[in-house]
C-alpha positions in Angstrom: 62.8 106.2 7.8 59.7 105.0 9.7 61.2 106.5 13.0 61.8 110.1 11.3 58.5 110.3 9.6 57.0 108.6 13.3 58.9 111.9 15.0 57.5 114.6 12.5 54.2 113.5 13.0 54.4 113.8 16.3 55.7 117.1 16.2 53.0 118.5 14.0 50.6 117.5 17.1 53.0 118.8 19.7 53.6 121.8 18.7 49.9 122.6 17.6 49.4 122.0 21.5 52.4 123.6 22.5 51.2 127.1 20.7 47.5 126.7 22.2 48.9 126.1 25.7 51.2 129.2 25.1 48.4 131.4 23.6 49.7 131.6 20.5 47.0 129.8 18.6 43.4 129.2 19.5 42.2 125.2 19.6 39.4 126.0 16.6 41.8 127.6 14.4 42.3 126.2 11.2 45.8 125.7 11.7 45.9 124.1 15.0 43.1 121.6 13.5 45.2 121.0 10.5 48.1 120.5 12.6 46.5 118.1 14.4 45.0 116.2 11.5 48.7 116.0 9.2 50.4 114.8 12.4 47.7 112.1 13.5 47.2 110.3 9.9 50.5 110.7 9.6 50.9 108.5 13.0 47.7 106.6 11.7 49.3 105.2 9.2 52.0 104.1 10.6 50.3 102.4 13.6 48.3 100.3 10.8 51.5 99.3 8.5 52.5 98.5 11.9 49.6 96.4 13.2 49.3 98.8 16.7 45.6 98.5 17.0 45.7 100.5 20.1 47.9 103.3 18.7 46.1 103.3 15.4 42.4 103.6 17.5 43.7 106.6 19.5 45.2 108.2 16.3 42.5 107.3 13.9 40.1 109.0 16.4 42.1 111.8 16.5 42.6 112.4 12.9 38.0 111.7 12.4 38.0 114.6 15.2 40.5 116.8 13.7 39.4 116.7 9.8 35.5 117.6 11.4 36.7 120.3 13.5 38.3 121.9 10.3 35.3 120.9 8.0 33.1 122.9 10.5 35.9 125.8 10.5 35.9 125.8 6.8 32.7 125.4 5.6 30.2 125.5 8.8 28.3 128.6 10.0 30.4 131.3 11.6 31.2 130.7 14.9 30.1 133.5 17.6 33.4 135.4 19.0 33.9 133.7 22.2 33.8 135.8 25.6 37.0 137.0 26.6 38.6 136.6 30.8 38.8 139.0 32.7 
């Protein structure tokens, strides 16, 4: 059961960055960061029932980033539109 829950997690991070790389999501969307955050604690978690310090470091990290990023987009000033390429 670990392994399947281990895999989802994952997924949720994967295919937030799969859909950024693809332009189908930009990385300060709301989404994307609550993508990242469910898959990360998710993997969090896991790493600490597990005792993987390493894994849980990287993960926890991630998961601090990804629940500011989203406080910011939900209840920080609103962000200037962003210059497009040409």
């Amino acid at each position: 059961m670990d392994q399947a829950v281990q895999v989802a997690g994952a997924l949720l991070i994967l295919a937030a960055f799969a859909a950024v790389q693809f332009e189908r999501m930009r990385p300060d969307s709301r989404i994307y960061l609550a993508l990242n955050l469910a898959g990360s604690a998710i993997l969090a978690v896991l790493a600490w029932h597990e005792s993987q310090w390493g894994f849980l470091l990287l993960e926890g990290v991630w998961a601090l980033v990804s629940a500011w990023g989203l406080w910011v987009a939900l209840f920080g000033p609103p962000r200037a539109p962003k210059a497009t390429r040409d």
